[in-house]
N, C-alpha and C positions, 0 to 999 in steps of 0.2 A: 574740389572737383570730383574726388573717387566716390565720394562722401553723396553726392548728388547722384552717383549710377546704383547705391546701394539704398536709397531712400526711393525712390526710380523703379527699384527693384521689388521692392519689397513692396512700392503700393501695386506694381501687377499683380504680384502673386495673389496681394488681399482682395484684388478686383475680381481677379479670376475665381476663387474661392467662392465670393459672394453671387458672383454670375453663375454659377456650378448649382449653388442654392435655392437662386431664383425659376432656373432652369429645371431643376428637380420640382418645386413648390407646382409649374405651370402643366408639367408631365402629370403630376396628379390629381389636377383640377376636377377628375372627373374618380376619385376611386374615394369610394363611401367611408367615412369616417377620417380620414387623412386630416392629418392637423399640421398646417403653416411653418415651416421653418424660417427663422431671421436669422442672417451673421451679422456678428458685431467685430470689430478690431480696436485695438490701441495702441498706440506706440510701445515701442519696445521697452523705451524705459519705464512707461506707467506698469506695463506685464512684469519686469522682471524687477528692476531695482528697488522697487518700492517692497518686494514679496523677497528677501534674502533670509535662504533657514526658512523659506513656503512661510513665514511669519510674516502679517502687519506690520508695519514697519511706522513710526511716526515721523512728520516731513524734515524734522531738525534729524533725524536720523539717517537721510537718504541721499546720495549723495546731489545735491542741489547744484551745481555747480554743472553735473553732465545733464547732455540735452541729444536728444535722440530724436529722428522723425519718420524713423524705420517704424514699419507697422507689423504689428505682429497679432495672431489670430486672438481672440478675445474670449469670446464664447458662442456658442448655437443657442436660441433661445426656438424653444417651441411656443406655439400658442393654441393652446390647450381649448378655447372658447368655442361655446356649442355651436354647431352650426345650424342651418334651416332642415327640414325633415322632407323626403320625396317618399310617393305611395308605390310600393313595388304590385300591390296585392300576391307577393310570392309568399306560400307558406313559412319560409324559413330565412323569412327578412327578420330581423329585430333592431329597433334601434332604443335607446337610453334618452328620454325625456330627464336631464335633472344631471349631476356632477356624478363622475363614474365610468368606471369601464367593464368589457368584459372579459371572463379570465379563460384561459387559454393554455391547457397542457401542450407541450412541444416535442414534448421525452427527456426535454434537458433540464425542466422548470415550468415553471410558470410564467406566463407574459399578459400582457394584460393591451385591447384594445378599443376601438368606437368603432368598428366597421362589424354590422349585424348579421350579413348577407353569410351565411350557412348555409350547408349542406348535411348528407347524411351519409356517413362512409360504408365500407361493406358488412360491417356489423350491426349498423343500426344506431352507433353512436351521432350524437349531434358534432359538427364539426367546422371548423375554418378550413375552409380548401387547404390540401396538402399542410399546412403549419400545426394543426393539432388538434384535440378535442374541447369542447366546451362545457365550463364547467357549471357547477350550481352553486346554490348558497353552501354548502358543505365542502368544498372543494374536492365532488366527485364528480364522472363524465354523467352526462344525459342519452338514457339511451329510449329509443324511441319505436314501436315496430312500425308506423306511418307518420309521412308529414301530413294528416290533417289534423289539423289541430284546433282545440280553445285555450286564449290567452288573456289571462286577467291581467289587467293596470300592473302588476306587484311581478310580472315573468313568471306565477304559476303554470304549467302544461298541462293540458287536459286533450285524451281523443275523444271522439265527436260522442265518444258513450258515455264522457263523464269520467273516464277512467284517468286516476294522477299519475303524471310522469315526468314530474320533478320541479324544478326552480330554477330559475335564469340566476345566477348569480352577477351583482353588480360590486363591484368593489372599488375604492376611494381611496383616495391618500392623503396623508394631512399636506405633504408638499409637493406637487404636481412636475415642481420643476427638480426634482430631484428624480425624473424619474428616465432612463434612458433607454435611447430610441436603438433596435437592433435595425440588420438590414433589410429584413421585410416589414419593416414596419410597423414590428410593435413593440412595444415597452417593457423594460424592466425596472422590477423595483421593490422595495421592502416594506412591513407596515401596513401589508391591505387590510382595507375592514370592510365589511358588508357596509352598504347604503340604504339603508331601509327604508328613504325617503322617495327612490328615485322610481320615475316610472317606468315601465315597456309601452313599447308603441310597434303592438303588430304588424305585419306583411308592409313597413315602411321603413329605409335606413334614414341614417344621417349624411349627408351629403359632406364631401369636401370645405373646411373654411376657408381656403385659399379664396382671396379678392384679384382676379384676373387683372381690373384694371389696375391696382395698384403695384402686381407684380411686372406689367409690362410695364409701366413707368419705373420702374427701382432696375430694370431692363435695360430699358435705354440710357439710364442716369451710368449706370455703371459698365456701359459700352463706352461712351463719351470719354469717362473718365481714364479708362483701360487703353484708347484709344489714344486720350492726350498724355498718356505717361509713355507710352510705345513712343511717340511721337519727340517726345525729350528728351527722349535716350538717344536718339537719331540725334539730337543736335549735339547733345553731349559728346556723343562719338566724335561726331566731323570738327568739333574745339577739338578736341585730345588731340584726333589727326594733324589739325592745324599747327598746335601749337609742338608735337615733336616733329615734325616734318618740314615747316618750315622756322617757326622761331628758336627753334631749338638749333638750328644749325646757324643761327649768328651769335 
């Protein structure tokens, strides 16, 4: 019976988590370059028993005999996949035709993102609103004395004289998914390397890949389900009650 409030329990919490997710995914439907989060869960025992000593464990080695239906978080999975491209005509749009991101001094490091939409701060540098400066293929800032610009397929900078003013630096990773998300939303991670292949696509970002209809279905799926666990625990309570209240006093 206890065993049922703590299985109960543990799939709220994973509901709530996931809802927390979906909830975030739907808040950002509309901010350039933002890429999809998924939660995953497993049971407690698949997370932990199996990983004794954080080591693989083989199944004659595990204890097979115990059985768990407590859930426990799994992992965040990004989805990294391009999305469709919108025309800002604003100078200091850039978006990334092709795998890659853009890199991004903070003061604290390097971060690397898909949202194109720049600015230009009091110095003249190119920059990500308030997060940091933007880098180039050398991994130094771009500084610029106007945004009117020409921009070639490759992130070259040119002002309207011809005059060069640097390279959009695009950078890659061999594993995408190794790469982690901070709170403003952009990436850390090791291993970058230029992408030589990838394109720019002037005064246009990359739009959000969040699929609206699918997170309002993954929405209500995991309302339902949040809803029928609340719902069980209520019954559960009222047996415990039942059963020290009144069978317990015969």
């Amino acid at each position: 019976m206890i065993k049922g409030f703590y299985n109960l329990t543990s799939g709220m919490l994973s509901q709530g988590r996931r809802l927390d997710v979906v909830a975030n995914n739907m808040t950002n439907i509309s901010t350039a370059g933002y890429k999809a989060e998924q939660y995953t869960d497993r049971t407690f025992d698949e997370v932990m028993v199996t990983r004794i000593g954080n080591k693989i464990k083989r199944p004659s080695q595990t204890m097979e005999t115990y059985q768990s239906h407590i859930l426990a978080p799994d992992h965040l999975y990004t989805d990294f996949s391009q999305s469709s491209f919108e025309e800002t005509t604003l100078p200091l749009d850039f978006a990334i035709q092709g795998e890659g991101f853009f890199a991004i001094d903070t003061g604290d490091g390097v971060a690397y993102t898909r949202a194109g939409s720049f600015t230009l701060d009091e110095e003249g540098y190119l920059c990500l609103s308030e997060l940091g400066r933007v880098l180039d293929r050398e991994g130094n800032p771009i500084q610029m004395p106007t945004d009117k610009l020409e921009v070639d397929k490759k992130g070259a900078l040119y002002t309207e004289n011809g005059d060069y003013l640097g390279n959009l630096g695009v950078y890659m990773f061999e594993d995408n998914g190794e790469l982690e998300r901070t709170p403003y939303g952009l990436f850390l991670g090791d291993g970058a390397q230029v992408n030589e292949d990838a394109q720019i696509l002037h005064k246009w970002v990359e739009r959000s890949n969040v699929n609206m209809v699918k997170e309002m279905v993954s929405m209500m799926t995991t309302q339902r389900a949040l809803q029928s666990a609340a719902q069980m625990s209520k019954i559960y309570d009222q047996i415990i009650n039942r059963v020290v209240n009144e069978i317990g006093r015969l």
